[in-house]
C-alpha positions as CSV (number, residue, x, y, z in Angstrom):
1,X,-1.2,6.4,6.0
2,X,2.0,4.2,5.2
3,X,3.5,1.1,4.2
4,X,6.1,0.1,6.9
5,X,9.3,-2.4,5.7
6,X,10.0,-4.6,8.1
7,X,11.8,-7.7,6.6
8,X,10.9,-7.7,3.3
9,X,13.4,-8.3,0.5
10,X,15.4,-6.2,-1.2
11,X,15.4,-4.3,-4.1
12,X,11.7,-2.5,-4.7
13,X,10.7,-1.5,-8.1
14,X,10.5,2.1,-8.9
15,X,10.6,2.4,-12.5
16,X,6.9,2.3,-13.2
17,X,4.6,5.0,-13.8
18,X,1.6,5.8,-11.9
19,X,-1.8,6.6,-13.3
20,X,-2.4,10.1,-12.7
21,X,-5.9,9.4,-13.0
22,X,-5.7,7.1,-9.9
23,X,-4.0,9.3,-7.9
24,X,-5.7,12.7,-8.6
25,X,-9.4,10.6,-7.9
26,X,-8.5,8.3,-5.0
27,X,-5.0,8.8,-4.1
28,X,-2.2,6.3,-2.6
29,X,-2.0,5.8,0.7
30,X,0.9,3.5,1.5
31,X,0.2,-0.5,2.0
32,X,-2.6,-1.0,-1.1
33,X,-1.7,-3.6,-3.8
34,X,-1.2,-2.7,-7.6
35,X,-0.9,-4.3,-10.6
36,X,0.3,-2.7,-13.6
37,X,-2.5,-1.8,-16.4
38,X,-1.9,0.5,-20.1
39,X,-1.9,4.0,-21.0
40,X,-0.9,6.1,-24.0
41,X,2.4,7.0,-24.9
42,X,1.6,10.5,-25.5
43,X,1.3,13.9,-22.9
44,X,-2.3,14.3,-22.5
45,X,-4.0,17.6,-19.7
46,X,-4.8,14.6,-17.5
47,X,-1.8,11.7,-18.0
48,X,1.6,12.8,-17.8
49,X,5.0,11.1,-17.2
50,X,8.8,11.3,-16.9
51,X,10.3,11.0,-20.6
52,X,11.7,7.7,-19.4
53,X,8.5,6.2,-19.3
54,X,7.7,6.4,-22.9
55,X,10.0,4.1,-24.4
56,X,7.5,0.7,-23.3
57,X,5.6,-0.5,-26.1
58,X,2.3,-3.1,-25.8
59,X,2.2,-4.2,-28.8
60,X,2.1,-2.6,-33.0
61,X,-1.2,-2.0,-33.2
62,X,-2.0,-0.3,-30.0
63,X,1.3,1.0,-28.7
64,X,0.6,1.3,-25.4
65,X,3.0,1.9,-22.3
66,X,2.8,0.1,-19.0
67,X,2.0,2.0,-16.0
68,X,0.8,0.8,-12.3
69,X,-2.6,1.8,-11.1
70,X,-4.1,0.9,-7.7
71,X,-6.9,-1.9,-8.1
72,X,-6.8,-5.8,-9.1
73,X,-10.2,-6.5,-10.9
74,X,-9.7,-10.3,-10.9
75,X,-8.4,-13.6,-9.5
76,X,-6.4,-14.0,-12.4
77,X,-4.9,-10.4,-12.5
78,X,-0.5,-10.6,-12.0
79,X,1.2,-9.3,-11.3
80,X,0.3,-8.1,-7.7
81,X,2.8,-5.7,-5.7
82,X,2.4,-3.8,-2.3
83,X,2.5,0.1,-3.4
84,X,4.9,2.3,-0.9
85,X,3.7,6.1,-1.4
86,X,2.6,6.9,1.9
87,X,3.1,10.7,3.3
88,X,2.7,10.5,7.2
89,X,4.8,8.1,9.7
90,X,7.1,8.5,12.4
91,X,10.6,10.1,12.0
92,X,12.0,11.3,8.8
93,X,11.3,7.8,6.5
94,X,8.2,9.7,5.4
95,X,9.3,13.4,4.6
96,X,8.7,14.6,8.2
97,X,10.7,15.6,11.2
98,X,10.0,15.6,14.5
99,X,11.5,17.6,17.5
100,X,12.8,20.5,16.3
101,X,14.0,22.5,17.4
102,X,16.0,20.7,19.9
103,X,13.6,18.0,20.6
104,X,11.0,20.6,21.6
105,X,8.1,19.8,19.3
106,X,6.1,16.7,19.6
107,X,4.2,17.4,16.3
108,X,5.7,16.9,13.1
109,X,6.5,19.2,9.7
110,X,6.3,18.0,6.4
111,X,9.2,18.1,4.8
112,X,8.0,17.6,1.0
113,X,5.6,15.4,-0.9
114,X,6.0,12.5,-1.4
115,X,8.1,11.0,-4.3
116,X,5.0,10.6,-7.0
117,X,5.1,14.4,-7.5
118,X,8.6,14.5,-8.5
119,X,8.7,11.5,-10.7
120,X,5.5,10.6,-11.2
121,X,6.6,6.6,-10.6
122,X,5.5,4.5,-7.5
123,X,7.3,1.9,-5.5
124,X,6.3,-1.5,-5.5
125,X,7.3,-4.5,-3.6
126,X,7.4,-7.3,-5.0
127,X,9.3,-9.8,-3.0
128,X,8.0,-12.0,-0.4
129,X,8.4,-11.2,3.2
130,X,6.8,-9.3,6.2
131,X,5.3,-5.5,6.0
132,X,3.1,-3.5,8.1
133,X,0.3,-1.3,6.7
134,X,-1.5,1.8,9.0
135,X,-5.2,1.0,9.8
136,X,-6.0,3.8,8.3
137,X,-4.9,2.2,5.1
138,X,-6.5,-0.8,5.0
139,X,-10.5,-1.7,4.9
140,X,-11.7,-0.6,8.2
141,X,-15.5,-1.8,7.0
142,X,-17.6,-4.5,8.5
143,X,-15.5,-7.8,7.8
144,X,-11.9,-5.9,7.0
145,X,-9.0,-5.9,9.1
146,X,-10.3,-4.1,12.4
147,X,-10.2,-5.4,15.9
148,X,-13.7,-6.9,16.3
149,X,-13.6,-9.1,13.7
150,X,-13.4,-12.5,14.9
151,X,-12.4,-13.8,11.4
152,X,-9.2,-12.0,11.6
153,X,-6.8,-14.4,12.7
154,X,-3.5,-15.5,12.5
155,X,-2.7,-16.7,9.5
156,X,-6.1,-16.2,7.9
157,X,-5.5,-15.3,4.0
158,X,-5.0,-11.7,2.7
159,X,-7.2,-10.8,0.0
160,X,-7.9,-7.2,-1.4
161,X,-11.3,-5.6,-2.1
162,X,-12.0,-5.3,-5.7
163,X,-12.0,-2.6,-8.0
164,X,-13.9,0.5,-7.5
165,X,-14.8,-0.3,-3.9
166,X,-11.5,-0.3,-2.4
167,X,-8.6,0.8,-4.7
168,X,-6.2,-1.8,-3.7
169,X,-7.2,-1.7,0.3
170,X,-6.0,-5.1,1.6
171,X,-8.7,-7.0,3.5
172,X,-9.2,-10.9,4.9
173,X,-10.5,-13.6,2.6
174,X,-14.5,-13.9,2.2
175,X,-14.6,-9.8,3.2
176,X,-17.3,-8.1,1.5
177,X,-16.7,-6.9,-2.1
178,X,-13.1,-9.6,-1.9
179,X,-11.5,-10.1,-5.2
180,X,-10.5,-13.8,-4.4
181,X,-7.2,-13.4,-4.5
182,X,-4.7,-14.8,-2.2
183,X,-1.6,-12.2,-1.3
184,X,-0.6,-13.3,1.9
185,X,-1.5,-13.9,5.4
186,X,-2.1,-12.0,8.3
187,X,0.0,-12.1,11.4
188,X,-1.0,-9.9,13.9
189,X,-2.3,-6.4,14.8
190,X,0.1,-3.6,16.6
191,X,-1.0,-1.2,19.4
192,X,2.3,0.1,19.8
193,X,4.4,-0.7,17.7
194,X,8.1,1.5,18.9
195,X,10.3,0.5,21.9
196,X,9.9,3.5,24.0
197,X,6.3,3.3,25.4
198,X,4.2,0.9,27.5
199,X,2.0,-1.4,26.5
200,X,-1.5,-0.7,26.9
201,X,-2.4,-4.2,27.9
202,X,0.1,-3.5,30.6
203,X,-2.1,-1.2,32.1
204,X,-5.3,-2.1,31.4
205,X,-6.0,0.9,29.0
206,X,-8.0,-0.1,25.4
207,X,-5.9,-1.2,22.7
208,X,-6.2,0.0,19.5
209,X,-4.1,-1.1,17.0
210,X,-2.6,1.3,14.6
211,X,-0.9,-1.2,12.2
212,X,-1.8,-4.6,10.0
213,X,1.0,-7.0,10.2
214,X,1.2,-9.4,7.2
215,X,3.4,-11.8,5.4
216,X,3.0,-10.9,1.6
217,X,3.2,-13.7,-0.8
218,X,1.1,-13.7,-3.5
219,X,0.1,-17.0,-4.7
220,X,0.8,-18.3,-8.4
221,X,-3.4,-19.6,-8.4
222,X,-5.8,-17.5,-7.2
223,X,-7.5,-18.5,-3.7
């Protein structure tokens, strides 16, 4: 459940609040595309945020403040950003260590939540360049980003399943319940993607990937 940075570019934005509405009713898992959307400038039992938050302003008559929320409902809807709030991953990147004591444990303890519950705000990539997402993170229906599907490959178009289906899940162009909305292009899947093991094709064991490669580039038109 995680977005994985591999040569991306720098400087993510992380001044942006997230809906708590999104994440108490579906969550963020790492890897989903957002966009940012309204909501009040005032403390309400179900939408809170950090102080700094509250100085964004729509417009006179409505006052509104922007905030990030994990669903594109449109070709036209921009800006589009990868979100980066996952909780689980290898090593300590995600709040977890591994090993201890003295490299005795091979299961992993959770360090803290992630940092949504502290600040409230979410990451969000927005520069071009080449991430990973968990396939647990992605749509894994018919016609998403699994194995099987022979209309997943390299180089086919990113797209993400439209609002209130998917939240944000990433999945290839013409997938069912697709926005239409071009944010990339696959590159490959990963079985195992860390130096110290072997291959399964090396042994002629089932691969299964465990990651979604793409290059993220949203495109100025939609698709």
């Amino acid at each position: 459940m995680a977005l994985y940075i591999y040569n991306p570019g720098c400087q993510p934005l992380g001044q942006f609040d997230f809906l708590d509405s999104y994440l108490t009713t579906y969550g963020v898992n790492g890897g989903e595309a957002g966009t940012l959307t309204t909501a009040a400038r005032y403390l309400t039992s179900t939408e809170k945020a950090s102080s700094d938050t509250y100085d964004g302003y729509e417009n006179s008559s409505t006052l509104k403040r922007p905030a990030v929320m994990n669903c594109i409902n449109a070709t036209s809807t921009r800006p589009i950003w990868l979100l980066d709030e996952g909780t689980t991953g290898y090593g300590t990147l995600f709040g977890q260590v591994i090993g201890s004591p003295a490299g005795l444990s091979t299961t992993s303890t959770n360090l803290g939540p992630h940092t949504m519950a502290g600040s409230g705000k979410v990451t969000c990539w927005d520069k071009p360049g080449l991430y990973a997402i968990s396939t647990d993170a992605v749509d894994a229906r018919s016609g998403g980003f699994i194995f099987s599907n022979a209309s997943v490959t390299v180089g086919c178009v990113v797209d993400v399943v439209k609002q209130g289906v998917g939240h944000g899940r990433l999945t290839p162009a013409g997938g069912t319940n697709a926005v239409g909305v071009t944010i990339g292009n696959f590159v490959e899947f990963e079985v195992s993607p860390f130096l110290v093991n072997t291959p399964p094709s090396l042994v002629g064991a089932t691969q299964t990937p465990t990651r979604v490669v793409i290059y993220f580039n949203v495109y100025d038109k939609s698709a």
